[in-house]
GUVO-63527 format. One record per residue: residue in three letters; y, x, z negated of N, C-alpha, C in turn. Coordinates in steps of 0.1 Angstrom, whole numbers, padded with zeros to 4 digits, always signed. Example, Ala and Ser with C-alpha at 12.3 -4.5 7.8 and 13.67 -1.06 7.14 Angstrom:
<sites>
ALA-0057+0132-0078-0045+0123-0078-0033+0132-0078SER-0022+0128-0071-0011+0137-0071+0000+0129-0079
</sites>
This chain:
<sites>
UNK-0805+0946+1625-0792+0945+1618-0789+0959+1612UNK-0776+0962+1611-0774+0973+1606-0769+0974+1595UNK-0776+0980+1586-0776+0981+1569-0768+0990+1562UNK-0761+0997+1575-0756+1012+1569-0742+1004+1557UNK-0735+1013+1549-0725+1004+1537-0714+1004+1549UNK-0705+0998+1544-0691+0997+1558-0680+1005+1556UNK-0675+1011+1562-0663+1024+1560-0650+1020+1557UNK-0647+1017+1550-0626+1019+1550-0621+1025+1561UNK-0612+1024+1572-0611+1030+1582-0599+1025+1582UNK-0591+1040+1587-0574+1036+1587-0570+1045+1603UNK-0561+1033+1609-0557+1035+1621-0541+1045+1617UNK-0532+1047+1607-0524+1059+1607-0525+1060+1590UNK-0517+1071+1587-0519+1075+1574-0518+1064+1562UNK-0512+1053+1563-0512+1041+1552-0515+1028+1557UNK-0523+1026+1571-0533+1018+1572-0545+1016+1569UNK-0550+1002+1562-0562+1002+1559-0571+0988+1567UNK-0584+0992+1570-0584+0978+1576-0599+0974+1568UNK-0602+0966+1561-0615+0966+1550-0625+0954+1554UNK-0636+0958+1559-0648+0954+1562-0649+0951+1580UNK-0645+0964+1582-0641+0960+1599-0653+0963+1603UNK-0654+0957+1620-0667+0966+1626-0665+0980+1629UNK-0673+0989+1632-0673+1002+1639-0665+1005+1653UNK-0662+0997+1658-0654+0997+1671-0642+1004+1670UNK-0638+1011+1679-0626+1020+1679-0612+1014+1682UNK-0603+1015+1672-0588+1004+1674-0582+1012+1684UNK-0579+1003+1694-0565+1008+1705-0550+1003+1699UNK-0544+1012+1705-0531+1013+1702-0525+0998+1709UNK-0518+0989+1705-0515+0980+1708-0503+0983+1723UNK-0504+0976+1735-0500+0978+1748-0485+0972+1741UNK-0476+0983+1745-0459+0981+1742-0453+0971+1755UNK-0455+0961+1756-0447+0949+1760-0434+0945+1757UNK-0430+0943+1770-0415+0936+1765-0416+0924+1757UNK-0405+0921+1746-0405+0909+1740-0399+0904+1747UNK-0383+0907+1755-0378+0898+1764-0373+0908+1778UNK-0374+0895+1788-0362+0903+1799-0354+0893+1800UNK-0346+0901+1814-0331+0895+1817-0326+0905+1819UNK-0311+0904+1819-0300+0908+1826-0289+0910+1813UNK-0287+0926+1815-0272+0926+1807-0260+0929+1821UNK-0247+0920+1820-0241+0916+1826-0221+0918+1818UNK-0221+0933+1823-0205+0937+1822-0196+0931+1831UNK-0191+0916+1832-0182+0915+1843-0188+0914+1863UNK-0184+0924+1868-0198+0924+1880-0206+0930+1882UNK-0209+0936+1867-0220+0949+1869-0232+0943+1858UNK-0243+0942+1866-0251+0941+1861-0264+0945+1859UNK-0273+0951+1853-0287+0960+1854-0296+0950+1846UNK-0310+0946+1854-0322+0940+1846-0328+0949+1835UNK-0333+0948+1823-0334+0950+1815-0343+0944+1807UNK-0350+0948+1792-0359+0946+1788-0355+0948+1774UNK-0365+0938+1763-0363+0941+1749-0372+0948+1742UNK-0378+0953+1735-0387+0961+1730-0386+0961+1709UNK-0397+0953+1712-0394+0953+1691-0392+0971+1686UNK-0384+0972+1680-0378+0988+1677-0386+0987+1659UNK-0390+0978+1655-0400+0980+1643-0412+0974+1643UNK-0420+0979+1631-0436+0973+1635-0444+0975+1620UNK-0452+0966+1613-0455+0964+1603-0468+0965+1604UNK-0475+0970+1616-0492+0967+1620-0498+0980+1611UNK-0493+0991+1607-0496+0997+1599-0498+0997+1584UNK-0495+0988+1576-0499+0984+1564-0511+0981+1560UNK-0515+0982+1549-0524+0977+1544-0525+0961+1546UNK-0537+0955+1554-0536+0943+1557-0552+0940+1553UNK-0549+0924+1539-0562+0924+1534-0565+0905+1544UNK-0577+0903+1541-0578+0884+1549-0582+0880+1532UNK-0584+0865+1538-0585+0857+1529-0600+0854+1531UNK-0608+0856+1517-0622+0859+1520-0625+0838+1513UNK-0641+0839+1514-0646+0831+1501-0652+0837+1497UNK-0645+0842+1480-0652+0849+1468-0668+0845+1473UNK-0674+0835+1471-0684+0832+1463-0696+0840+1479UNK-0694+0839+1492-0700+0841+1503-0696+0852+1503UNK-0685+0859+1504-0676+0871+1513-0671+0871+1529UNK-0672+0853+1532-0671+0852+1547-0654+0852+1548UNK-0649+0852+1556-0635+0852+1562-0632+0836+1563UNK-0622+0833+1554-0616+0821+1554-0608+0816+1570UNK-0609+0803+1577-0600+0808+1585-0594+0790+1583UNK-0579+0795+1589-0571+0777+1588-0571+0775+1597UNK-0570+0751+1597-0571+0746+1603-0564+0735+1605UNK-0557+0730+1616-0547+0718+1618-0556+0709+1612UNK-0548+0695+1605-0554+0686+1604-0540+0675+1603UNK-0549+0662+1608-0538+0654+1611-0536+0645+1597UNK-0524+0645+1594-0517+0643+1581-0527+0629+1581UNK-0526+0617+1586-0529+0605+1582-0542+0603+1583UNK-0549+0608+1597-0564+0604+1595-0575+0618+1591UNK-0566+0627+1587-0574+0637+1577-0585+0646+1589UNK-0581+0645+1602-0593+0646+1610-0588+0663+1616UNK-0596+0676+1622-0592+0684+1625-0586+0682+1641UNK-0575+0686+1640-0567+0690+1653-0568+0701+1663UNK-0578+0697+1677-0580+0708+1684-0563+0716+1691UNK-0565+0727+1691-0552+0735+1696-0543+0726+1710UNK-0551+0722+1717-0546+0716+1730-0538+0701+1724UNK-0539+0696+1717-0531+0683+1710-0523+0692+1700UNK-0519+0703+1697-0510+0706+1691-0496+0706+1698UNK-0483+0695+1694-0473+0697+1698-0461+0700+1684UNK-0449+0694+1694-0435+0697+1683-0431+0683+1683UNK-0428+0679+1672-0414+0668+1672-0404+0667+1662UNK-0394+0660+1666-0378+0657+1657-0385+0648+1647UNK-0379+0650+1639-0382+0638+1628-0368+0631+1627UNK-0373+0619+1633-0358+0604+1633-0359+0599+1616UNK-0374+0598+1611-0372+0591+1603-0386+0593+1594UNK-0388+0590+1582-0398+0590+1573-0409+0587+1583UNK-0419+0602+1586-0432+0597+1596-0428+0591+1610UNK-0415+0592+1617-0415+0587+1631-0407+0604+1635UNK-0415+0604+1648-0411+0619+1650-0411+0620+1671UNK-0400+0626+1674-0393+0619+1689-0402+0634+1696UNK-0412+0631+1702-0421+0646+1710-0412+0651+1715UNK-0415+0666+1714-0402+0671+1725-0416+0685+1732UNK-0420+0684+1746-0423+0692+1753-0415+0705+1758UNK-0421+0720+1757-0422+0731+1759-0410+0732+1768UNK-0414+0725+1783-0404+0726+1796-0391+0720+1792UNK-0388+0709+1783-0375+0705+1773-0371+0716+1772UNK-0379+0723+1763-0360+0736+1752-0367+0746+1767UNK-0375+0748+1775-0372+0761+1786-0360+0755+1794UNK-0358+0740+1798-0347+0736+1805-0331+0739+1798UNK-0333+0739+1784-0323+0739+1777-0318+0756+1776UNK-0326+0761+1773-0324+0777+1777-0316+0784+1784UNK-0307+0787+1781-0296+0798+1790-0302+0806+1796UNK-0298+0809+1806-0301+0819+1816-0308+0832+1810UNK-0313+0842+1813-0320+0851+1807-0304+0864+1812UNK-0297+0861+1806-0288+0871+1809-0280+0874+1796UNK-0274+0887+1791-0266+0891+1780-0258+0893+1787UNK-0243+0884+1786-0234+0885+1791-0227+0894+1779UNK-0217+0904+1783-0212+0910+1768-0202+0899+1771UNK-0195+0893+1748-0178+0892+1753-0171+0898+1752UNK-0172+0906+1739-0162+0917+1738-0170+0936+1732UNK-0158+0945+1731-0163+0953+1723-0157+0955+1709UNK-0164+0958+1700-0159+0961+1691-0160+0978+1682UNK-0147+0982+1673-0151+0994+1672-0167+0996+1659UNK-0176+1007+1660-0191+1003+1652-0185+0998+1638UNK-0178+1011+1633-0171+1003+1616-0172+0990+1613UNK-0166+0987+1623-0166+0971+1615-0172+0961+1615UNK-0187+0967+1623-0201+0960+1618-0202+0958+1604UNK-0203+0945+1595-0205+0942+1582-0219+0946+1579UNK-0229+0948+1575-0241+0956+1575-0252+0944+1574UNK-0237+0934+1564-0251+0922+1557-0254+0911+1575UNK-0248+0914+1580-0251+0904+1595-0259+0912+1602UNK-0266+0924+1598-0278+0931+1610-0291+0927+1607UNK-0293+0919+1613-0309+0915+1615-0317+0921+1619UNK-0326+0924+1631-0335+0924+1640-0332+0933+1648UNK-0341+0943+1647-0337+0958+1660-0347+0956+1674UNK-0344+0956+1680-0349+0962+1693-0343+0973+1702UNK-0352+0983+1711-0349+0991+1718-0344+0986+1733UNK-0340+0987+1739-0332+0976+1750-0331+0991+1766UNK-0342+0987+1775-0342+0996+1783-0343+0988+1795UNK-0339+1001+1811-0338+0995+1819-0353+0991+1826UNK-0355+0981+1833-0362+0971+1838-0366+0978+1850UNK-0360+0982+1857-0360+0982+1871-0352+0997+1875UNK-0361+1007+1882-0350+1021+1885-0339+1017+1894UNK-0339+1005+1897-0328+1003+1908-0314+1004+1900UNK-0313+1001+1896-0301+0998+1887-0295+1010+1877UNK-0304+1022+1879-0298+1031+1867-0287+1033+1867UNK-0279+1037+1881-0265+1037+1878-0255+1024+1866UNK-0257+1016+1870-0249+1006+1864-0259+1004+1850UNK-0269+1008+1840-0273+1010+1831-0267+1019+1826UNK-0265+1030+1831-0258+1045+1826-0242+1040+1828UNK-0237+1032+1834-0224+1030+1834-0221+1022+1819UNK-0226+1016+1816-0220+1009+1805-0224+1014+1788UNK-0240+1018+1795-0241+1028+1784-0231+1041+1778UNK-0228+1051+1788-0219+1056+1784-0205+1058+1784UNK-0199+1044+1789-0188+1037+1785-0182+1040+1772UNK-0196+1030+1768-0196+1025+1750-0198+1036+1740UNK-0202+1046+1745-0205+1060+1739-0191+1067+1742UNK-0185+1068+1751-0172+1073+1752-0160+1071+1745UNK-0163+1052+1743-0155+1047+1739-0156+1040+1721UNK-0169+1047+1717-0174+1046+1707-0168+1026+1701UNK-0179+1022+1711-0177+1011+1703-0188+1001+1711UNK-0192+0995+1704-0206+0981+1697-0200+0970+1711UNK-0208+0968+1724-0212+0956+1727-0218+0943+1715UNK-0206+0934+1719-0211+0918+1716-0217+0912+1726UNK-0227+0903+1724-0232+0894+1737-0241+0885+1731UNK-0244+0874+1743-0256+0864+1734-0268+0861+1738UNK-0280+0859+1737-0289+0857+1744-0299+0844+1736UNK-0309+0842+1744-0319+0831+1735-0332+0839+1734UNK-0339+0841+1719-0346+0843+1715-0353+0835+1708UNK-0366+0827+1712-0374+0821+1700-0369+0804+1701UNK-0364+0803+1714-0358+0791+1711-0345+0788+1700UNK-0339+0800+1700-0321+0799+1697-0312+0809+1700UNK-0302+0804+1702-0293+0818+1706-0289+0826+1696UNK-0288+0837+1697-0282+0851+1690-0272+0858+1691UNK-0267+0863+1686-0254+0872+1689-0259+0885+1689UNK-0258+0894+1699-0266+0906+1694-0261+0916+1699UNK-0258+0931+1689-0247+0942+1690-0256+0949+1699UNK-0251+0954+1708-0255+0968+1718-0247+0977+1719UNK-0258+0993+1713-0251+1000+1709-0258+1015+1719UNK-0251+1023+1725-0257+1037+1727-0271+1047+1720UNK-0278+1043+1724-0293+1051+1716-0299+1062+1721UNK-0292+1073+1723-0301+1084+1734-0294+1077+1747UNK-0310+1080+1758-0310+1074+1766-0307+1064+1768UNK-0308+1051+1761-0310+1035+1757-0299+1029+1756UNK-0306+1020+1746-0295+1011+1744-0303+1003+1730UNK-0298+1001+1714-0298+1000+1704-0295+0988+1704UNK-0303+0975+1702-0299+0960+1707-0302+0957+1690UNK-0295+0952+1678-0294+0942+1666-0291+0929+1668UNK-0300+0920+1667-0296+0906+1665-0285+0904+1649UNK-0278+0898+1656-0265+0898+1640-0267+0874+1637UNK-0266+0880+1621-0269+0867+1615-0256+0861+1615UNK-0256+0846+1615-0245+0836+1616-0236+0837+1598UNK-0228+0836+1601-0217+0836+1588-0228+0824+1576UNK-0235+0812+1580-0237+0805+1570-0250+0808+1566UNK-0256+0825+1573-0267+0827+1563-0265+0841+1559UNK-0251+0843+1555-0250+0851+1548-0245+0848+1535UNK-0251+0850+1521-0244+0846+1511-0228+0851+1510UNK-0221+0847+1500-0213+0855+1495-0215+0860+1489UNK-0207+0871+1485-0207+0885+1478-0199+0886+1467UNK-0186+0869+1468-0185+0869+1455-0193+0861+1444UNK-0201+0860+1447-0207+0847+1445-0216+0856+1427UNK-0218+0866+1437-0230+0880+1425-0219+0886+1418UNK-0205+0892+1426-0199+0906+1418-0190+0898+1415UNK-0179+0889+1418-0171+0882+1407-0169+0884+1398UNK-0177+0880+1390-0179+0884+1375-0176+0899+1367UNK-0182+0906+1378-0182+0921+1371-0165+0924+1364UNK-0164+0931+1355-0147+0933+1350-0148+0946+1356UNK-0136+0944+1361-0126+0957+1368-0124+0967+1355UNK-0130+0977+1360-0131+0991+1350-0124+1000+1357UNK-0114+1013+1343-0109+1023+1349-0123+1039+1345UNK-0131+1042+1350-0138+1057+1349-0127+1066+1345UNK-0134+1073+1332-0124+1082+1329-0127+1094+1342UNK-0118+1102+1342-0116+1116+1348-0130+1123+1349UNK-0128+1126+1339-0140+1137+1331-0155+1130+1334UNK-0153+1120+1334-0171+1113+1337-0172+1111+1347UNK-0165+1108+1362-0160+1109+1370-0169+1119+1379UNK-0159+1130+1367-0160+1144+1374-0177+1149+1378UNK-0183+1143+1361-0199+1147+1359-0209+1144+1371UNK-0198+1131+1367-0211+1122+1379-0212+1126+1393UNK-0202+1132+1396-0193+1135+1414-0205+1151+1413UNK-0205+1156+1400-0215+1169+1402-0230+1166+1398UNK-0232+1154+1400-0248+1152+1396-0252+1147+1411UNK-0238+1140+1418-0243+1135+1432-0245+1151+1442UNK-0239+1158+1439-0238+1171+1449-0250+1176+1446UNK-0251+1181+1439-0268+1184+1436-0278+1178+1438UNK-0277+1167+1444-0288+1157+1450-0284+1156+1463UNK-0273+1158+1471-0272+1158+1484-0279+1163+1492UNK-0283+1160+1501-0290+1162+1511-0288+1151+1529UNK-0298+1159+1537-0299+1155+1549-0308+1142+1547UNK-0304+1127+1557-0312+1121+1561-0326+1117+1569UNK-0338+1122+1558-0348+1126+1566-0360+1117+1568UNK-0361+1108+1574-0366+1095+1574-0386+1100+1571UNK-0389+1116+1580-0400+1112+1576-0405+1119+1559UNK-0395+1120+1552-0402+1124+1540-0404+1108+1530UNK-0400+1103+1541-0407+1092+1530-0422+1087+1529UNK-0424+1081+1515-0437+1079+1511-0440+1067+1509UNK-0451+1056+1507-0452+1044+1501-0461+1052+1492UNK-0456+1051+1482-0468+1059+1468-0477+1046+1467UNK-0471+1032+1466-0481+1025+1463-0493+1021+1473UNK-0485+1021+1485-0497+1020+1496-0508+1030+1495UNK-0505+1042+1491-0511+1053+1488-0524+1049+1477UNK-0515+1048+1466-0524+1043+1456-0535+1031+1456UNK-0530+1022+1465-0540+1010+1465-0549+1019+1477UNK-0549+1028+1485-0560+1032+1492-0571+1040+1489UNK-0562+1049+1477-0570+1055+1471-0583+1047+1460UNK-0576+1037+1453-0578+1025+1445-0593+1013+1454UNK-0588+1016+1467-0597+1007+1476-0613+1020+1477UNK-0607+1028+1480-0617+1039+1484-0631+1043+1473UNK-0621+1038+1460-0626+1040+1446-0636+1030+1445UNK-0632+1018+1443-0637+1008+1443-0656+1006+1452UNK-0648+1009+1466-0660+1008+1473-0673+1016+1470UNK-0667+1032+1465-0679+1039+1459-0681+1032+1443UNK-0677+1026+1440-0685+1019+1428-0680+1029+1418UNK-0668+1037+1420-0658+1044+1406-0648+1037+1403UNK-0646+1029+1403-0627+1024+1398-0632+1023+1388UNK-0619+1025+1376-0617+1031+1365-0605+1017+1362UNK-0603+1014+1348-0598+1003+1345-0581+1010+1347UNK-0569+1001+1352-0555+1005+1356-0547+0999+1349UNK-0541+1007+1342-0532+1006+1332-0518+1008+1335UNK-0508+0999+1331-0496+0995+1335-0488+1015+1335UNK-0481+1018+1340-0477+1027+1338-0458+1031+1338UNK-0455+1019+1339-0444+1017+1341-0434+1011+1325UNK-0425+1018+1322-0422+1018+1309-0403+1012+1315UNK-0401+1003+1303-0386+1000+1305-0377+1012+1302UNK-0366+1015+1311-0356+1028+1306-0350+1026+1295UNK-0347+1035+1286-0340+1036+1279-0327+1031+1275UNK-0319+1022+1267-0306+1021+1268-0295+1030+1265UNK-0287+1034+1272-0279+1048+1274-0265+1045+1263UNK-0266+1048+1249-0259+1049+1237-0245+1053+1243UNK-0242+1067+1247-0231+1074+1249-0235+1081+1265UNK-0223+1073+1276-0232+1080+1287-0221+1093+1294UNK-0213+1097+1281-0209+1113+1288-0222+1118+1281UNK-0227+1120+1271-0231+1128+1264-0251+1130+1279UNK-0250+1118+1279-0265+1119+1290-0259+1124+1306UNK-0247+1124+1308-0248+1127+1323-0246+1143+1317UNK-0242+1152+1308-0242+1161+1306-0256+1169+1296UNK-0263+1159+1298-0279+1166+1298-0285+1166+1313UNK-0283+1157+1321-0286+1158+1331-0283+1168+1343UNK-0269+1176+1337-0264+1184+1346-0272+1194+1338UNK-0273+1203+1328-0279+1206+1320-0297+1211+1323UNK-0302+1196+1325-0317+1199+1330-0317+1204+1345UNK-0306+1201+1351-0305+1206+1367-0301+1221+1368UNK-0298+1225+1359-0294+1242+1358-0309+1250+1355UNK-0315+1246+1349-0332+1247+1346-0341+1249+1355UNK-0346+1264+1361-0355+1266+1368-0370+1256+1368UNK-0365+1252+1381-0381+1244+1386-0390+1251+1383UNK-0402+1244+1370-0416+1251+1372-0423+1248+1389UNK-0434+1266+1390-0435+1265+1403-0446+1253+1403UNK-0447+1250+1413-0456+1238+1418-0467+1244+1421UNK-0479+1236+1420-0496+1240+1426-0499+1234+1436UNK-0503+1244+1448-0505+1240+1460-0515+1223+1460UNK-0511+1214+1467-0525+1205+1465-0534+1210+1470UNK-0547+1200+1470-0553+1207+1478-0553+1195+1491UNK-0560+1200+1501-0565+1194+1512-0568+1179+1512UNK-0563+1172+1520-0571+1159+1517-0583+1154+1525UNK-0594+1151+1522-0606+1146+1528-0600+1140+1542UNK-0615+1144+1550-0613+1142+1564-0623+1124+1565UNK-0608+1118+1569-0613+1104+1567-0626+1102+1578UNK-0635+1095+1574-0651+1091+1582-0648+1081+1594UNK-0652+1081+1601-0650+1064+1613-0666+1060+1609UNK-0665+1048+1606-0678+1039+1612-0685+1039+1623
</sites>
């Protein structure tokens, strides 16, 4: 048995994976989620969906038993005779009625399934994508080199013509509406949500009273935004807290964590807010003290 203590081991900079074995993590094989056919009228190119986001990098803890430290794991059980349910007797059913439930088999909703084709219906110009109806991104590429022409035909149609394919497809067992948009080479596929799961919007801002901004605060504010302007640069972003709980984890395990104390303070309530946006411009005129290089960060161990 091997006695050695067990390593923290992170597969990218804010992955953690805690009490793993020593075995080396592979990069998970990029699989299509769906295929099919997008389908302009008589032109059509096979094609593929590709999840365009991915959450496998987080800090991901299991559900232990405190008292052992073994790994909890769940289990079907049948509501009435309390008994466990092997995977192969796991099905689906309709519920008709209190406890009477109508089976419905896999080959049912594949029968029911539309064709594996995105037919577009229309185009639309991108503007008037409402933002609160974008769901679900995927990368949407061609399937097959046979077809590049008629892939590149509609792709840079829609790029020419600057404007958002509509179409529908089945995902998950329900259909979608989903915008396709010019990505590079690609094609930029969003599943867009149905009008009845989007709230209203008057429902929150209603209430708010219609205010006139004076001029002059206006003005402040219009010069506190410019001084913060900048480029959108996706990788300077941080999870400080992901950060912190690794740090926090790493602590721990060497047997230093230090008791954590709330550090988060309610803001202030803003009395007169010319008089604060004009400290704010004020502290922004104020040479930045210079910063100290960090230093280096430790070269993480493998198990």
């Amino acid at each position: 048995m091997n006695d050695a203590p067990v390593q923290l081991r992170t597969v990218a900079p804010c992955q953690l994976t805690y009490g793993c074995s020593g075995s080396r993590l592979k990069s998970p094989v990029m699989r299509p989620y769906w295929k099919g056919y997008l389908k302009l009228a008589l032109v059509s190119c096979p094609i593929a969906l590709h999840a365009a986001c991915s959450t496998s990098e987080r800090i991901a803890f299991r559900q232990i038993n405190k008292v052992t430290g073994n790994r909890l794991r769940q289990q079907l059980v049948d509501e009435e005779t309390r008994e466990p349910v092997p995977p192969e007797h796991k099905g689906r059913g309709y519920e008709l009625a209190k406890g009477q439930y109508l089976v419905v088999e896999d080959d049912e909703l594949d029968g029911i399934e539309s064709t594996h084709v995105i037919e577009i219906d229309r185009f639309v110009p991108r503007p008037q994508l409402d933002q609160r109806f974008l769901d679900t991104l995927y990368y949407v590429t061609l399937d097959q080199p046979v077809a590049q022409e008629a892939f590149a035909v509609i792709r840079d149609a829609m790029r020419g013509k600057a404007v958002v394919a509509l179409g529908r497809l089945v995902l998950a067992k329900r259909e979608r509406v989903m915008a396709l948009e010019p990505y590079g080479k690609g094609l930029l596929g969003t599943t867009l949500r149905y009008p009845g799961e989007v709230r209203n919007a008057t429902d929150y801002f209603g209430d708010l009273p219609e205010l006139t901004v004076a001029p002059d605060m206006l003005t402040l504010a219009e010069h506190i935004l410019d001084n913060k302007a900048g480029d959108f640069d996706p990788t300077s972003f941080r999870d400080r807290y992901e950060e912190a709980l690794l740090a926090h984890l790493r602590a721990k395990q060497a047997g230093a964590v230090q008791e954590q104390k709330p550090t988060f303070a309610t803001p202030r309530q803003v009395i007169n807010l010319m008089d604060a946006l004009r400290r704010i411009i004020a502290e922004d005129k104020q040479p930045a003290p210079a910063r100290k290089c960090a230093p280096a960060a430790p070269t993480r161990k493998r198990a």
